[in-house]
C-alpha positions in Angstrom: 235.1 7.5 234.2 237.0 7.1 230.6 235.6 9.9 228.3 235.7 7.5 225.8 235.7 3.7 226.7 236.2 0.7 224.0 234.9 -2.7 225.4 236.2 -5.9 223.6 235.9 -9.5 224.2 239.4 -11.3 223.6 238.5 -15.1 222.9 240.4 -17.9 221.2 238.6 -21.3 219.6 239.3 -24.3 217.7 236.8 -26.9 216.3 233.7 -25.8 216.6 230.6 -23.8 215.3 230.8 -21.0 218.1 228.6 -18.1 218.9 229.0 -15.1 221.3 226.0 -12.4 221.8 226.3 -9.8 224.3 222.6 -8.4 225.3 221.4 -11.5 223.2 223.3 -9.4 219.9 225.2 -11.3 217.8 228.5 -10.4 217.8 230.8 -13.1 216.7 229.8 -16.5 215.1 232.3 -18.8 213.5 232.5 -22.2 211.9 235.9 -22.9 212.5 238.0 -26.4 211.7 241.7 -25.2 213.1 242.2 -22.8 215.7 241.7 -19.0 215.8 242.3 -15.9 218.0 241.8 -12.1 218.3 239.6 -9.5 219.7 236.2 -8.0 218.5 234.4 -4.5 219.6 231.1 -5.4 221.3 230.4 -1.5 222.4 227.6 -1.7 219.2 226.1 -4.0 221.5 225.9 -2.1 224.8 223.5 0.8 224.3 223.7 2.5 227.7 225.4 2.2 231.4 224.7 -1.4 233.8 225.1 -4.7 233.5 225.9 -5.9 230.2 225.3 -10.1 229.9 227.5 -12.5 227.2 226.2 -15.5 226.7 228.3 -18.2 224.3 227.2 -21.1 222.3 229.6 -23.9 221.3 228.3 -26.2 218.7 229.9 -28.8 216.7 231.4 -27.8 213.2 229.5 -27.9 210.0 228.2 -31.9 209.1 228.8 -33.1 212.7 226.1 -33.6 215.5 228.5 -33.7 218.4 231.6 -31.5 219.3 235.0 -32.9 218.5 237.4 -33.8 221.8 239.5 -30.7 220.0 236.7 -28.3 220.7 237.2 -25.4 222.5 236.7 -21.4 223.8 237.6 -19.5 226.1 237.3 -15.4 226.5 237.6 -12.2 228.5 236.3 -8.6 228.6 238.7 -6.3 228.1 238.1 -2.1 228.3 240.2 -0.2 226.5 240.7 3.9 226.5 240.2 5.1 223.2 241.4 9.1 224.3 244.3 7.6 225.8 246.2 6.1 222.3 243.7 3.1 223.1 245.3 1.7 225.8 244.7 -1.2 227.9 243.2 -0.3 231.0 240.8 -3.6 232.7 239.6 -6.8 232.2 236.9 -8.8 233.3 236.5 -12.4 234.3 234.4 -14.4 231.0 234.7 -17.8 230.3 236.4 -21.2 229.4 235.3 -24.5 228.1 235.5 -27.3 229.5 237.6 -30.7 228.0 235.4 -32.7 226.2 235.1 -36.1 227.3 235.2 -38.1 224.3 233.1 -41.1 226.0 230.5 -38.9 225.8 228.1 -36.7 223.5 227.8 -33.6 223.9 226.0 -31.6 221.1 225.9 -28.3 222.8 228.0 -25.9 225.5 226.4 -22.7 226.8 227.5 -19.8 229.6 226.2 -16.5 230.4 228.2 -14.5 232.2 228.0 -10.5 233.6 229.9 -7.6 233.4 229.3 -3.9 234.3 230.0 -0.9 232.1 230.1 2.4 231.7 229.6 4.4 228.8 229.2 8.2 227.4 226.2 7.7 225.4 222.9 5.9 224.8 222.1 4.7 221.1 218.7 4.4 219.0 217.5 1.8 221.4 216.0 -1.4 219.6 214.2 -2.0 222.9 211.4 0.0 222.0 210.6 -2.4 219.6 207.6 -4.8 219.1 208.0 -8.2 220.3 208.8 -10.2 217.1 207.3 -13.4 218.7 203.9 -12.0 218.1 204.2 -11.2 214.7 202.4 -13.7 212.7 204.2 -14.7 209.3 207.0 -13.5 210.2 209.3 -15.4 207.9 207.3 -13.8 204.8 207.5 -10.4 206.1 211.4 -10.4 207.0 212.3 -12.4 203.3 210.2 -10.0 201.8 211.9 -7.0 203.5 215.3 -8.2 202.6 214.2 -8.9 199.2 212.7 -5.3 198.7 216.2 -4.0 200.1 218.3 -5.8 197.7 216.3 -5.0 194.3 216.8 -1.5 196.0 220.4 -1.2 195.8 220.2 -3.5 192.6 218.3 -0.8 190.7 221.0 2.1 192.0 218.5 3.9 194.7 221.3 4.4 196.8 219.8 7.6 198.4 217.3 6.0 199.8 219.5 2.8 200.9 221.8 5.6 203.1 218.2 6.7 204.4 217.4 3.4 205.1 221.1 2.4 207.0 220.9 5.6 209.3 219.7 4.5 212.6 222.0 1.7 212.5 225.2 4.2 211.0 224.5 6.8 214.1 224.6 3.5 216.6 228.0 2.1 215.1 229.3 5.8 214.6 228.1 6.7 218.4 229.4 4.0 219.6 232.6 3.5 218.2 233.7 7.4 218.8 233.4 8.0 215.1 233.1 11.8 213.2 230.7 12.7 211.1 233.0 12.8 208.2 234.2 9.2 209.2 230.8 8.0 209.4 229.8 9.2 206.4 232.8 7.2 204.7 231.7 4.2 205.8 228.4 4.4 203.8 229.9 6.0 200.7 232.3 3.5 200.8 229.2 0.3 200.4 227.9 2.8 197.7 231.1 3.0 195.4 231.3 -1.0 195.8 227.9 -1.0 194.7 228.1 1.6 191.6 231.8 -0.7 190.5 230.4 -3.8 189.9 228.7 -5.5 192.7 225.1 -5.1 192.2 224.1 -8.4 191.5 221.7 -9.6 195.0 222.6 -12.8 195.9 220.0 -14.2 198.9 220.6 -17.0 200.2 218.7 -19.9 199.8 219.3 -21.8 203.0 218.8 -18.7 205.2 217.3 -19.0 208.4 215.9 -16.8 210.5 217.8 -15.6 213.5 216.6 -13.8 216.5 218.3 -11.7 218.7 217.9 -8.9 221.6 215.9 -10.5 223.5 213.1 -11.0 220.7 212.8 -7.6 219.4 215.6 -8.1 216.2 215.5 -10.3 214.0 218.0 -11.0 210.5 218.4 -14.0 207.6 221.5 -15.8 208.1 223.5 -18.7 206.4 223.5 -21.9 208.3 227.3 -21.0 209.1 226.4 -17.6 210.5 227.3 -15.7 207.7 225.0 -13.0 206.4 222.6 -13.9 204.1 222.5 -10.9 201.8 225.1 -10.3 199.6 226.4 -8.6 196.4 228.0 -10.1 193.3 230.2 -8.4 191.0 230.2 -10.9 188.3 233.4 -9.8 186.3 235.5 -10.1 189.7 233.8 -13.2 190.7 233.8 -11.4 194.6 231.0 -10.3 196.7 230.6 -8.2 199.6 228.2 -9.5 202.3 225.6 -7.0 204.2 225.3 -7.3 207.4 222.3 -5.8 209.2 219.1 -6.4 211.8 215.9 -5.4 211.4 213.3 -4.3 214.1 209.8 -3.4 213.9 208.8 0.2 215.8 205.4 -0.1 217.5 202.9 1.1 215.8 204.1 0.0 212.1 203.8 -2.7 210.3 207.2 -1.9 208.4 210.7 -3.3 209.5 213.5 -1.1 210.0 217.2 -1.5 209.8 218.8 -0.9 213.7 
């Protein structure tokens, strides 16, 4: 076994609103008009050893009900060896779309598809988690909960926002072979954004609510896929989105950030 395996899908697309979740996790969604290409970690999505699915959605682009004859994607698995100056060493067999007809309409293209892996560790599991399904108001509770986490890093409490990030920080550090010092970067480095300028919460008003592993996370997204939290530093004119999924532990009424 690699002591330290990387797992990546490789995928190209053009024309279309596309979406690819391994374990029912988001892990890619674009809204693309042209053509794009290049590969994207999905090991935050695998928490332990087995069968891991990928399932793909290709919808048409923004303002369209039916995908364009140019619409396309196609991708592979590949495993990498992180110990070994990341090198190649597998792939496995994912997916391609087929042509579109243009005779016909054709709003929607789905796959699953299934892959085995193996990998050194096993992260905060969001499995454990109630079944958001059941949870009545639930659009309330989750607004409200990203609302009470932006006016939180608006008004500087950014000790308790690094509390707040670390079950989700030890499942992308685990998982993506990171040290502690590394780690610890990464949320330090939101923090300085934060404290230079871009502390203005921006939430978007066309969010919707998206769920995700198998009903047990859930997050506020733009229509496009986008995150719907962001950050604006108004001198720069910028802003820095935040990207994160809640779940709710059983036995709490409180949502947590996985």
């Amino acid at each position: 076994m690699i002591k330290q395996p990387y797992y990546m899908i490789n995928f190209n697309a053009a024309a279309c609103l596309f979406e690819i979740r391994v374990n029912d996790i988001p892990v890619i969604t674009l809204d693309i008009k042209g053509q794009t290409a290049t590969r994207i970690p999905i090991n935050f999505a695998i928490s332990k050893n087995g069968k891991q699915e990928v399932s793909v959605k290709v919808l048409p682009m923004s303002g369209n009900t039916q995908l364009s004859p140019k619409a396309e994607l196609s991708y592979t698995v590949e495993l990498y060896d992180v110990t070994n100056d990341f090198s190649f060493d597998s792939e496995y067999k994912g997916y391609k779309s087929p042509k579109i007809d243009k005779s016909k309409i054709i709003p929607v293209l789905t796959n699953k598809t299934v892959f085995d892996a193996e990998v050194p560790y096993q992260l905060k599991d969001w499995k454990d988690g109630q079944n958001l399904k059941d949870i009545d108001d639930l659009n309330l509770k989750i607004r409200n909960t990203y609302a009470r986490l932006g006016k939180l890093i608006s008004d500087g409490n950014y000790d308790l926002f690094a509390k707040k990030m670390e079950k989700r920080e030890y499942n992308m550090a685990t998982s993506m072979y990171l040290s502690p010092s590394e780690s610890k970067a990464r949320i330090n480095g939101l923090i300085t954004s934060f404290k230079s300028g871009f502390d203005t919460m921006l939430l978007a008003q066309d969010s919707i609510t998206v769920m995700a592993a198998y009903g047990k996370k859930i997050a506020l997204k733009k229509p496009n896929g986008e995150p719907a939290l962001s950050f604006g530093n108004k001198e720069l004119n910028e802003q820095i989105m935040l990207d994160i999924e809640f779940y709710l532990p059983k036995g709490t009424n409180e949502f947590e950030i996985i």
